[in-house]
C-alpha positions as CSV (number, residue, x, y, z in Angstrom):
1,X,100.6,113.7,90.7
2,X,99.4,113.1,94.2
3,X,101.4,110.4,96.0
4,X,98.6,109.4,98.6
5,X,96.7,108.3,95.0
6,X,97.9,105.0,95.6
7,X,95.9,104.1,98.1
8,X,92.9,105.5,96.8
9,X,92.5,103.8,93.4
10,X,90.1,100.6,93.2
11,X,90.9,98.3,90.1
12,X,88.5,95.7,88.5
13,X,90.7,93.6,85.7
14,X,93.8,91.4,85.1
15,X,97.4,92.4,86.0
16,X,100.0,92.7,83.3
17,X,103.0,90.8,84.3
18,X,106.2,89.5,82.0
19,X,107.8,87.0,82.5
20,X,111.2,87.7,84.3
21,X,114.2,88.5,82.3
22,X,117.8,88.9,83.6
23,X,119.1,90.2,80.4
24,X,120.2,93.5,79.4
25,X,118.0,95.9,80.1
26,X,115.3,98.1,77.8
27,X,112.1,99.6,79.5
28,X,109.0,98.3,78.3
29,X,106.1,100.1,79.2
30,X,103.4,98.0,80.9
31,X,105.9,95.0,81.5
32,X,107.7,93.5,84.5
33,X,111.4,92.2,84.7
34,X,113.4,90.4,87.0
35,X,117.1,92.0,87.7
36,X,120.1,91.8,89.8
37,X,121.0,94.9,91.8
38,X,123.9,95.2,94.0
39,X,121.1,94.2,96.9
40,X,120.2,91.1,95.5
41,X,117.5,90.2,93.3
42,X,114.9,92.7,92.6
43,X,111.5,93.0,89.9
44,X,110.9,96.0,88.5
45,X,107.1,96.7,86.8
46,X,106.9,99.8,84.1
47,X,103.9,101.4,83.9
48,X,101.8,101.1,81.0
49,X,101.9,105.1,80.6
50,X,106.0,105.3,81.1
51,X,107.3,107.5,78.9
52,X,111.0,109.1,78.5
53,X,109.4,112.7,78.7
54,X,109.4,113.1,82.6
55,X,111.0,111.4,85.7
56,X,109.1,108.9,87.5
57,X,107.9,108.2,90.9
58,X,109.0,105.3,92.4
59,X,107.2,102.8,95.0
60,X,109.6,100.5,96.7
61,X,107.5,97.7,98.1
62,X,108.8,94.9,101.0
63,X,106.6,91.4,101.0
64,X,105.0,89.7,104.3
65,X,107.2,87.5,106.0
66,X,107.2,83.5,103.9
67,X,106.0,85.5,100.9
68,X,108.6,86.2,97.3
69,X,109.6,89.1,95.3
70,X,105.9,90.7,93.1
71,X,104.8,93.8,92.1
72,X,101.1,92.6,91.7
73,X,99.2,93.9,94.4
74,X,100.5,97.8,93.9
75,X,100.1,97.1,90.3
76,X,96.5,96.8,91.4
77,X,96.5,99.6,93.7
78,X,98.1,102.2,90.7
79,X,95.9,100.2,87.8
80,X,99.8,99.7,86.1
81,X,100.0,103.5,86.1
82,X,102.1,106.5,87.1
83,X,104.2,104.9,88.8
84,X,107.3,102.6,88.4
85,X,107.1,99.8,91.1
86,X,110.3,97.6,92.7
87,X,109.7,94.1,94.5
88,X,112.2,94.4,97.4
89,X,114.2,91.6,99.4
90,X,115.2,91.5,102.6
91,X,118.7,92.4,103.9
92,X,120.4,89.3,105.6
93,X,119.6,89.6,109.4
94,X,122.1,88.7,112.4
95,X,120.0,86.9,114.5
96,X,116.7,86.0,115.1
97,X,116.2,88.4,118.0
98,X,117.8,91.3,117.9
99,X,118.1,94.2,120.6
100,X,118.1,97.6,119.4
101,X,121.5,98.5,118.2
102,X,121.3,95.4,116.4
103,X,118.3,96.2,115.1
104,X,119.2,100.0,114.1
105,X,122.0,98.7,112.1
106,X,119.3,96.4,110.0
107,X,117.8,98.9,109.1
108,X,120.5,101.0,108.3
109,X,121.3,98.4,105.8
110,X,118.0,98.2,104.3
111,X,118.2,102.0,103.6
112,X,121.7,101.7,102.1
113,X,120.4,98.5,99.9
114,X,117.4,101.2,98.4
115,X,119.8,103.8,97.9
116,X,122.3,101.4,96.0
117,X,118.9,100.0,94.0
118,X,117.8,103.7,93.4
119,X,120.6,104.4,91.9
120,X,121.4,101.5,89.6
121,X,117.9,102.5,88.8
122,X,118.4,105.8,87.8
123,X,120.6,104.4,85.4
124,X,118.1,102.5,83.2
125,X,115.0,104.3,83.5
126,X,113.8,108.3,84.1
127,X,112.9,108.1,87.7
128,X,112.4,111.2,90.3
129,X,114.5,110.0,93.6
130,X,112.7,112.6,95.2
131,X,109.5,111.3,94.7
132,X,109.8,107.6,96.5
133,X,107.8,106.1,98.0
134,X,107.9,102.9,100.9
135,X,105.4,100.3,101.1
136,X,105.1,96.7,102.9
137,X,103.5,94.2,104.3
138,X,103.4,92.9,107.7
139,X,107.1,92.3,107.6
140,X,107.8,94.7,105.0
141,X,105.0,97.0,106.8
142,X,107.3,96.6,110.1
143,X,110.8,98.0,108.1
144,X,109.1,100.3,106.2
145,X,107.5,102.8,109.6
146,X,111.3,101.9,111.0
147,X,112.6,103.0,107.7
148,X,110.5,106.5,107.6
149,X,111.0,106.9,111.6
150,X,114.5,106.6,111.4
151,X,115.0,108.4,108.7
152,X,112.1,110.6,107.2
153,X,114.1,112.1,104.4
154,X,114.5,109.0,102.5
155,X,111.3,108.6,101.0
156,X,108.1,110.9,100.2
157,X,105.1,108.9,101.6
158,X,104.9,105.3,103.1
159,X,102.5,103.1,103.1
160,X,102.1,100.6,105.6
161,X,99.9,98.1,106.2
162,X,99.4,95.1,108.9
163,X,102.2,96.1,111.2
164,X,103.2,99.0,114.0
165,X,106.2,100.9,114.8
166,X,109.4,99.9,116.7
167,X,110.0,102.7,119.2
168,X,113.3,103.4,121.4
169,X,115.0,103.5,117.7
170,X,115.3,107.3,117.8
171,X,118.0,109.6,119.4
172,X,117.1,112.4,117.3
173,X,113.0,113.0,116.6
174,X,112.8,114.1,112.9
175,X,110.0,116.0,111.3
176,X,107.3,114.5,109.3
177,X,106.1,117.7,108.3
178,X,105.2,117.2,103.9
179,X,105.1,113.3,104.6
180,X,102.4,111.2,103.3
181,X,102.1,108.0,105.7
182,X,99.0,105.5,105.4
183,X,98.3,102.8,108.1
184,X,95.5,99.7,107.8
185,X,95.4,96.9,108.7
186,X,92.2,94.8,108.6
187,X,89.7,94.7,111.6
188,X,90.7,91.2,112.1
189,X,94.2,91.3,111.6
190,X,96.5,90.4,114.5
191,X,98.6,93.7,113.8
192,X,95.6,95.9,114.3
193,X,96.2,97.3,117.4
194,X,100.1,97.6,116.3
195,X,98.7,99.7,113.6
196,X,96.6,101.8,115.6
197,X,99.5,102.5,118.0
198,X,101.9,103.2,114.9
199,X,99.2,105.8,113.8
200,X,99.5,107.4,117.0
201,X,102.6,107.6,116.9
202,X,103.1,108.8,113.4
């Protein structure tokens, strides 16, 4: 399967989406669930063609800034296939402005909060670690090109949208060679030229 798919796929029709359930835990194909992960909150969609045969890619998804935890829109983007997709929150952050050490230990946090969610996941459902991909957001757009700049190996394509790149993050450049990264943001959007610049960058 071809991670950039996810950006390519156009969907006409509803989105299937379960109520939340905190209880114990049993995949259900086509279904979304609500559960607690040692970084909080987190909701978790199975895709309607999950099965236990193969492991699973993963899309890790960060909301816009004001907005909660949902799967919906890459439900939309995959049609509720081929991939398993988690509703991320955000890690607690010191201050409201933060300088760059400050800000490189956020982020460090964020990464170990996926890690610890990847592998309570692992866990409960045949996922591929290997095979995970980022996406946000404006917000979540912003952490996840720090996230993949910081530290490329953690993931196996990003997607962000309606946001740019922090730079000055980096003491050590890393290769981005096998990466999969999509940038858009709308030709309206405020972020647009943040996006451009984060394409040049990337």
């Amino acid at each position: 399967m071809r991670l950039p798919t996810i950006i390519l796929i156009t969907v006409l029709g509803s989105v299937c989406i379960a109520e939340p359930n905190a209880a114990s835990y049993e995949p259900t194909p086509g279904k979304e669930v609500k559960l607690t992960s040692p970084a909080g909150d987190i909701l978790v969609f199975v895709p309607a063609d999950y099965n236990e045969s193969c492991d699973w890619p993963v899309i890790f998804y960060y909301h816009g800034q004001g907005e909660t935890l949902s799967t919906e829109r890459l439900q939309t983007a995959t049609a509720g296939q081929g991939f398993v997709i988690v509703s991320m929150e955000f890690a607690p952050m010191p201050a409201e402005h933060l300088n760059i050490r400050q800000y490189k230990t956020y982020v460090e946090q964020e990464m170990k909060n996926l890690g610890a969610v990847r592998h309570m996941l692992q866990s409960k459902l045949r996922i591929n670690p290997k095979m995970t991909v980022l996406a946000g957001v404006s917000r979540g757009g912003w952490l996840v090109s720090s996230m993949i700049d910081y530290r490329p190996q953690i993931a196996s394509a990003a997607l962000i949208t309606c946001a740019g790149i922090k730079t000055g993050m980096l003491d050590t450049i890393f290769t981005l060679k096998g990466k999969a990264i999509f940038i858009g943001a709308g030709e309206n959007d405020q972020n647009l030229s943040a996006a451009q610049k984060a394409a040049a960058y990337f």
